[in-house]
C-alpha positions, -999 to 999 in steps of 0.1 A, spaced: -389 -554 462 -402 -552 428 -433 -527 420 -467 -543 428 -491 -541 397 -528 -547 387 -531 -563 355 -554 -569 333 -551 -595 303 -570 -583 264 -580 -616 249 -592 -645 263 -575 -675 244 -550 -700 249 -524 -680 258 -540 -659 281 -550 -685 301 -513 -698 305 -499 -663 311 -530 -662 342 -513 -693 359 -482 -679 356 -491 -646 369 -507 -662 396 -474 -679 409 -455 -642 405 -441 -622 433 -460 -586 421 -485 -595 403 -525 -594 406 -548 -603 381 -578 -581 389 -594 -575 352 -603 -594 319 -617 -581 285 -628 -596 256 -648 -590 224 -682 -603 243 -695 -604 278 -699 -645 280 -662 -654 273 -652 -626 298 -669 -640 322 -660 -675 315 -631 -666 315 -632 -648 351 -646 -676 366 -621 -699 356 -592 -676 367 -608 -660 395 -608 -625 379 -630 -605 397 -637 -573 368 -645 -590 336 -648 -563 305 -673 -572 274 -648 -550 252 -613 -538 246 -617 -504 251 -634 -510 286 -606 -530 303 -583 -499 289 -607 -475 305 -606 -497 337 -588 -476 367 -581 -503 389 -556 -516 358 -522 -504 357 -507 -534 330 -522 -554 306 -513 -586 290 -519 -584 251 -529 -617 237 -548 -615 208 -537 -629 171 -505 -612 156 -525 -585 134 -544 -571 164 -513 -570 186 -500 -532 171 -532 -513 172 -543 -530 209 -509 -518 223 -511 -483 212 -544 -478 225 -532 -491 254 -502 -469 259 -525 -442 251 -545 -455 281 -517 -448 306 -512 -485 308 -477 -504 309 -475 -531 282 -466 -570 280 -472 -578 243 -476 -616 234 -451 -620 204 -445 -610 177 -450 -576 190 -468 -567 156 -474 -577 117 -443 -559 108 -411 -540 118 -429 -507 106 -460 -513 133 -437 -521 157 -421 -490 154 -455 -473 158 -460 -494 193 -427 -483 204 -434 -450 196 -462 -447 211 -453 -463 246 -420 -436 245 -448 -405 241 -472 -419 261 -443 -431 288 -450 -462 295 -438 -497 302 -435 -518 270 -420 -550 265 -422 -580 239 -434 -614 259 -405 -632 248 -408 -657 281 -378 -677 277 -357 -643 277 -369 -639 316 -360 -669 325 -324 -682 342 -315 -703 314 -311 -676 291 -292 -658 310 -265 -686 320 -266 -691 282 -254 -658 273 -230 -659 308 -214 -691 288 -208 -675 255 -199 -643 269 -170 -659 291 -159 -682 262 -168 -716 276 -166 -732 238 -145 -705 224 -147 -680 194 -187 -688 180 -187 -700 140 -223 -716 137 -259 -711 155 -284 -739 149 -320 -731 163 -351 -748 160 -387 -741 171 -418 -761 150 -449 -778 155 -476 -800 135 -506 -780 138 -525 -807 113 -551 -797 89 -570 -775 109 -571 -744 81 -592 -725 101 -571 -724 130 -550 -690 138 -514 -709 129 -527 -715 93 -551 -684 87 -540 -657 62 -557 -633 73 -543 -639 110 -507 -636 100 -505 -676 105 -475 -691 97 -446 -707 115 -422 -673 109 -442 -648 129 -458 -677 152 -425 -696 165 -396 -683 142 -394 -654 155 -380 -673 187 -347 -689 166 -340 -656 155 -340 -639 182 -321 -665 198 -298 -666 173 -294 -625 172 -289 -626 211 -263 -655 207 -243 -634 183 -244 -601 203 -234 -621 232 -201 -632 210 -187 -598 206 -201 -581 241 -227 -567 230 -268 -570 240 -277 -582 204 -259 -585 168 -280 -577 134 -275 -599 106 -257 -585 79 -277 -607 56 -308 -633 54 -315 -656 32 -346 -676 32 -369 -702 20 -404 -720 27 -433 -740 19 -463 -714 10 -493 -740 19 -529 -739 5 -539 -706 27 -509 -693 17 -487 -688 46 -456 -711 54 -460 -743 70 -425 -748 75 -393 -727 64 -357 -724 70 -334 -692 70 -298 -690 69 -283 -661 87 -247 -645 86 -235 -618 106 -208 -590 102 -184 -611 129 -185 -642 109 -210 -661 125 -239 -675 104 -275 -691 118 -291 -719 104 -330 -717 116 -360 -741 111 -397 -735 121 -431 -746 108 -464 -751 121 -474 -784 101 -440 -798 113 -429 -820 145 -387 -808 142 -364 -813 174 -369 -774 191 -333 -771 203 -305 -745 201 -267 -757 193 -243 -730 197 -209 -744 177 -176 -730 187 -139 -732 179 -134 -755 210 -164 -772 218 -205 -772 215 -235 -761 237 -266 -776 239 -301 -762 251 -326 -790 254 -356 -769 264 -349 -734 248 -380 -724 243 -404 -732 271 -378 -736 300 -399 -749 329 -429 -736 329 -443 -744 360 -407 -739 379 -390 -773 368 -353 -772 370 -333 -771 334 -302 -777 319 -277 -767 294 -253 -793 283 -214 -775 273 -190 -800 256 -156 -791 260 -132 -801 227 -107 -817 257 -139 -840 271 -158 -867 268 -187 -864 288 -207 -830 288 -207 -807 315 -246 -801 328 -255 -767 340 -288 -770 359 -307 -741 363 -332 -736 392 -354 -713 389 -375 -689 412 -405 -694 395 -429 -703 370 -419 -689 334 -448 -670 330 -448 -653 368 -405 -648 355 -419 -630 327 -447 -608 351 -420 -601 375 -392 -589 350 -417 -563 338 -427 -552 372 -385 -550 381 -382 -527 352 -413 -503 353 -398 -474 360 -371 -476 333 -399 -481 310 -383 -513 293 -369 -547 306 -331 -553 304 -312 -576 282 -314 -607 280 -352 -594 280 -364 -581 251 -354 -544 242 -370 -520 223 -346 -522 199 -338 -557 205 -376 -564 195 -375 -538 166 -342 -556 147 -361 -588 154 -392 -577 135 -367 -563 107 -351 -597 106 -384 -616 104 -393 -590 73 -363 -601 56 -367 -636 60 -408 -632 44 -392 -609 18 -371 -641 11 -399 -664 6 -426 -639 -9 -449 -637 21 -476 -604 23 -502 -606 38 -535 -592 22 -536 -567 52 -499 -552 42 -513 -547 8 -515 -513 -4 -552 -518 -8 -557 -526 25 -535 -496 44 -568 -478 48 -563 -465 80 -537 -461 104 -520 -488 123 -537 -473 157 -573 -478 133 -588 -445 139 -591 -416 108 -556 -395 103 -554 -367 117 -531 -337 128 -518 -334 166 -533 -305 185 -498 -304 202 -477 -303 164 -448 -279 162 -446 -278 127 -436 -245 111 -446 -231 78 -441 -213 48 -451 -199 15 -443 -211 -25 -454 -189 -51 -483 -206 -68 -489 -230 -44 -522 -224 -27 -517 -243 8 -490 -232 36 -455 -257 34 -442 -275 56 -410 -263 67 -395 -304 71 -404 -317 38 -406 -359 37 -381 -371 13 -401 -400 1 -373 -423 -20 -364 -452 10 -398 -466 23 -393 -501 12 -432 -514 13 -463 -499 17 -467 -508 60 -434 -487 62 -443 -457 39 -476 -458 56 -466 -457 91 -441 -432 84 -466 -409 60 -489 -413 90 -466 -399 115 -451 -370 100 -486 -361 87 -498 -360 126 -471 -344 131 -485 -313 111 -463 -327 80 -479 -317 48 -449 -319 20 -437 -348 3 -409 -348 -22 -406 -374 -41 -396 -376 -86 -395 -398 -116 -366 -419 -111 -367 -426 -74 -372 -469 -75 -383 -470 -104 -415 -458 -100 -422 -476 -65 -422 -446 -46 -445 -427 -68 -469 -458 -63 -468 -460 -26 -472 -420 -20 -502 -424 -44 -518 -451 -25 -517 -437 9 -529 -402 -2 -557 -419 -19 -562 -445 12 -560 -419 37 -585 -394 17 -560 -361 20 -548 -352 -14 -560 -318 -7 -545 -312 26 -505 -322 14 -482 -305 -8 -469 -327 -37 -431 -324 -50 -425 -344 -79 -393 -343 -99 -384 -354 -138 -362 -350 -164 -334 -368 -146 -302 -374 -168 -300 -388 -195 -338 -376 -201 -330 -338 -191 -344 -324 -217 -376 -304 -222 -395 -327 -242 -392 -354 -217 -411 -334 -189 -447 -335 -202 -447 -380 -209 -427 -381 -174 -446 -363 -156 -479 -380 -168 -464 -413 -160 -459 -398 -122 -494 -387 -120 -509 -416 -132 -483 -432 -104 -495 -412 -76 -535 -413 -86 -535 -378 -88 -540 -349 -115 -514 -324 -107 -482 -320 -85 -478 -287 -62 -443 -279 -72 -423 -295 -101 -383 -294 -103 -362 -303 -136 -344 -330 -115 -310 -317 -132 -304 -290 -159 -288 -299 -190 -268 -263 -204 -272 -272 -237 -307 -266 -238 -314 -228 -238 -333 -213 -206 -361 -201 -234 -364 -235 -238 -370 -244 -207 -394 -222 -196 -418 -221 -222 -420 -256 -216 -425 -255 -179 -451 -227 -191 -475 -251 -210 -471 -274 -176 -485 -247 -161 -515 -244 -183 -523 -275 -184 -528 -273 -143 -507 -303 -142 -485 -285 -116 -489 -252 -99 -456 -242 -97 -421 -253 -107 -383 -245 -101 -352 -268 -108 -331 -290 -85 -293 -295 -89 -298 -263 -110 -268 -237 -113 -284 -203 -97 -268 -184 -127 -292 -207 -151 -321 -203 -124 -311 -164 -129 -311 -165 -168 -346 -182 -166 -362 -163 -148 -351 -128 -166 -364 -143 -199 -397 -157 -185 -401 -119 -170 -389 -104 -202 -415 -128 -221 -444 -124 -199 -440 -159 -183 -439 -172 -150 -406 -179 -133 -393 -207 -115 -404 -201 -79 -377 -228 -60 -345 -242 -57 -333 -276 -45 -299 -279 -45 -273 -293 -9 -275 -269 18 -261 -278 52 -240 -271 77 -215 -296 62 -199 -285 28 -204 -312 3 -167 -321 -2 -177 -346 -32 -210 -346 -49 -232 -373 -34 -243 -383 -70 -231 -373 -105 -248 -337 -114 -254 -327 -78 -252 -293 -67 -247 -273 -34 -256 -239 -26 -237 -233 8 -210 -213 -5 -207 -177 2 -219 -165 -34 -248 -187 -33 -260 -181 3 -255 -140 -10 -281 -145 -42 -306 -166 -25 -306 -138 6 -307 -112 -26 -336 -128 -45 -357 -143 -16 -366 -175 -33 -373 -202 -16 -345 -227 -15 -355 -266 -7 -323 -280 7 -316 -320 2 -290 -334 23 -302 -312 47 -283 -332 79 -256 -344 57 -264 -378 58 -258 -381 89 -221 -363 100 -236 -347 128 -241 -379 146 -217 -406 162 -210 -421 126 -188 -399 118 -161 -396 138 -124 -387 118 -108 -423 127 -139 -441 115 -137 -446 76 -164 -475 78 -190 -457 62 -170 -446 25 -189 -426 14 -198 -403 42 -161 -402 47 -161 -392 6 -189 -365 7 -185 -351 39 -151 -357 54 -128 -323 56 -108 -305 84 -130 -278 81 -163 -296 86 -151 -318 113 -145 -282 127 -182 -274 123 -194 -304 136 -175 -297 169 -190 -265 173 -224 -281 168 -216 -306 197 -202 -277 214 -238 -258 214 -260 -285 215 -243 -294 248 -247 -268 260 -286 -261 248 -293 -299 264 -300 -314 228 -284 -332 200 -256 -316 171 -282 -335 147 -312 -309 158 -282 -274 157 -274 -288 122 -304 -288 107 -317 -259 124 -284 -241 108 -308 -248 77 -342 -230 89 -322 -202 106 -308 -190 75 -318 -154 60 -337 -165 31 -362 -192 31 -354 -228 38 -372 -260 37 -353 -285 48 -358 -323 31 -352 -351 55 -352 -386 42 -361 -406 78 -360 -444 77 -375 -449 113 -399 -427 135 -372 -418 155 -350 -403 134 -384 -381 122 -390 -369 160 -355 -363 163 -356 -343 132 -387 -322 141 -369 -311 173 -348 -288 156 -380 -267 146 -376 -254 186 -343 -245 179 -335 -205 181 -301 -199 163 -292 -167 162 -272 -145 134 -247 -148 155 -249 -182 163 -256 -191 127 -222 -175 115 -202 -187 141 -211 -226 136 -203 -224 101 -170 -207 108 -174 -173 99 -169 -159 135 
């Protein structure tokens, strides 16, 4: 039998109320607790259910012993902060849909429920219930053959009530976070179903809407087409009345869902209709459930507790996290932010309390000349956070994590990233806890007059007056070293930066420099930041890139001691399942990093990481901070796992030994 469990439901509204019915016609559940924002609807709300601990707050019902789940039902913008509380509570999770604003707070929910270990699980109802199931049994088994087209619908006419939550801005109303994001993850489930697998992403969205009076859409459509060939065509609104079906078109024959959505709620039996290209009438598939849908839901959760998430056709954690990344794209389609994604409005983090660092951090640490503040040995590349919720919740994390040093330069988007580093260091209040690395001068601008206007524009970018350390993003040898210097020299007296160095720099030029800047009384460049990884860079990743793993190189930076800032530092990603030597997918990992003898090092990097219980990811990249010289190691992650999985490797212990022998010298 199924775990028992206690639950108590945060929020009191509509939806809360339905989910209590249903829970009350489960096989494990027990409603035993209620909170809300004030002591009257609590109770009210008790009394109606027969609850028999009613909370006047949040935080109370989380504190609440005799809980061991909790339903989340407040409005969509609440739903990410609520949830992590709550995993921080020790409390399994049921989140009402969608799991948060965003893909990046979702990320930060599941996150949080992984560290915390907890249950955590998207209320996607329907995805509990029979129907689905025998839906995905059909296409699975090829009952209409090979799937070409998806057409799913889920709207409503909510009226002209602008108050309400379905057309309030500033509670993420709108029909694509309120009932699209059922079509597509119907329509994502459909397609991984069609190729065997849990889920397919969508290799592209397109996207448009009607942007009403409070601005947020009132109805939209999104056309979807993913990498097998099969394409989506989904409709939702919430000042709408549409037909809320799914057709599911193949190469011989059509299915039909009549009740997708809300498949007998209180236990009624459904149906999904198959026509068959060789017949006339429809085949009818009734489906009698066990159940009411909500009590399905209750049950799946308490089935699944100890694994810590549902199983498919229930809603994954990374089922629910490419969902949220699909819903993105489709706003990004039709221009939707809302005011609390706006960069004035990331104040504080998506949990809502003040930043801060983790007693429990393993960051490690080092030392720049000039630079007054101790580095972070795992330096945030910060050149591919899309939007201000991601670079925020990703800032946030790697900062807790005792992160301090962000790279970032001139030319990375066009000035984007610059913008959203800025307004998180000025939004989180920490400019003089990080360590700012700013780059300029990029070709064809390489040239010393160009570093004193670029770098102004990047400080005026990033609301700040100087940056930490400042590279020449490439060297242009025409230019004498002399040159160079000096002008790096006035930089320095300005206090616009407190230190510089060059990236994608030769070290014979970095050499030259620095004897003339001793030989004139100046100050040297005190970093490098060229590749360094376990992987040789067989091809430059971009024109004028430089590596220093190569014997000489590794010999002069052991010689001189300065500190070298590695980019690539994981090889953009050889050391994990994508590269493999009979996958070419990916060209140009297979053009940068694919070689005999670096396949040769990565299987020495499975080889020990197998045997120290870990990933090859986490020996690669500590390959990097074992070296005999110092090392900060740039890592450019694009989700919160790959930065946990990156900050493993600061636990690593490589040896000399060790170190030689995975990069084939032993």
């Amino acid at each position: 039998m199924p775990q028992q469990l206690h639950w108590g439901i945060l929020g009191t509204g509509r939806i809360a109320a339905t989910f209590a019915e249903g829970l009350a016609d489960s096989r494990t559940g027990e409603l035993v607790a209620v909170g809300s924002r004030a002591k009257v609807s609590a109770d009210t709300f008790g009394d109606e259910h027969g609850i028999p601990r009613r909370h006047e707050s949040y935080e109370s019902l989380l504190a609440d012993d005799a809980v061991e789940a909790v339903y989340i039902s407040t409005p969509h913008p609440m739903h990410a902060e609520w949830a992590i509380k709550a995993a921080e509570a020790g409390k399994h999770i049921l989140c009402e849909k969608p799991l948060a604003l965003n893909h990046a707070e979702a990320m930060a929910v599941v996150e949080a429920a992984r560290a915390n270990d907890v249950f955590l699980m998207e209320a996607f109802m329907y995805r509990c219930h029979p129907q689905t199931a025998n839906l995905v049994e059909l296409i699975r088994e090829g009952a209409i053959g090979e799937v070409r087209v998806i057409q799913a619908t889920f709207s409503f006419n909510a009226g002209e009530n602008w108050e309400s939550r379905t057309l309030k801005h500033e509670l993420g109303g709108g029909g694509i976070l309120d009932v699209g994001c059922y079509c597509t993850s119907m329509a994502r489930l459909v397609a991984g179903a069609a190729v065997g697998k849990a889920f397919e992403e969508p290799a592209e969205v397109k996207g448009t809407a009607r942007l009403g009076k409070t601005g947020v859409d009132e109805w939209a459509v999104a056309s979807l087409r993913f990498p097998s060939g099969i394409v989506a065509e989904l409709a939702t609104g919430v000042r709408v009345d549409q037909e809320n079906v799914v057709w599911v078109y193949g190469s011989k024959g059509r299915i039909l869902v009549p009740w997708p959505w809300i498949p007998g709620r209180e236990g009624q039996a459904t149906k999904i209709l198959v026509y068959r290209e060789d017949t006339a009438e429809p085949e009818e598939i009734v489906i009698e459930p066990a159940g009411w849908l909500y009590g399905l839901e209750a049950d799946t959760v308490a089935r699944h507790i100890e694994d810590r998430q549902a199983a498919p056709p229930a809603m994954t954690w990374d089922d629910t996290l490419g969902n949220m990344k699909t819903l993105d794209a489709w706003r990004a389609q039709i221009g939707l932010v809302y005011d609390m994604e706006k960069p004035e409005a990331q104040t504080l983090p998506v949990h809502k309390r003040p930043l801060s660092v983790r007693s429990d951090h393993g960051m490690q640490y080092g030392q720049v000349a000039g630079v007054d503040k101790p580095v972070a040995r795992l330096v945030m590349g910060v050149d591919n956070q899309p939007n201000m919720p991601h670079a925020a919740v990703m800032f946030d994390d790697y900062f807790g994590r005792g992160g301090n040093c962000f790279d970032t330069a001139h030319i990375y988007g066009g000035g984007l990233h610059e913008r959203l580093l800025g307004h998180w260091l000025k939004n989180r209040g920490i400019r003089d806890q990080v360590v700012i690395i700013g780059k300029g001068v990029h070709t064809p601008f390489n040239s010393p007059e160009h570093l004193r206007p670029q770098l102004a524009e990047s400080l005026e970018r990033m609301q700040t007056d100087h940056v930490d350390i400042f590279m020449a993003h490439r060297d242009n040898p025409e230019v004498p070293v002399g040159e160079w210097a000096e002008a790096f020299n006035e930089l320095l007296q300005t206090g616009w930066i407190r230190s510089y160095g060059g990236s994608n720099w030769a070290l014979e030029r970095v050499q030259a420099l620095n004897e003339h800047a001793e030989s004139k009384g100046l100050v040297g460049m005190a970093v490098v930041s060229n590749n360094f990884s376990l992987a040789r860079m067989v091809d430059p990743v971009w024109s004028g890139c430089l590596a220093a793993s190569d014997p000489e190189s590794r010999t002069w930076l052991s010689r001189t001691q300065i500190p070298l800032f590695a980019w690539s530092s994981q090889a953009r990603g050889f050391f994990t399942e994508r590269a493999r030597p009979d996958d070419t997918s990916d060209a140009e990992l297979v053009r940068c990093w694919y070689s005999k003898d670096n396949f040769a090092r990565q299987a020495r990097a499975k080889q020990l990481a197998q045997k120290r219980g870990m990933l090859p990811i986490n020996i690669a990249l500590a390959y990097v901070l074992r070296q005999p010289f110092p090392t900060f190691a740039l890592i450019g992650p694009r989700t919160l796992w790959e930065t946990r999985v990156s900050m493993d490797a600061l636990g690593v212990d490589l040896s000399p030994e060790e170190v030689r022998w995975l990069n084939l010298e032993a």
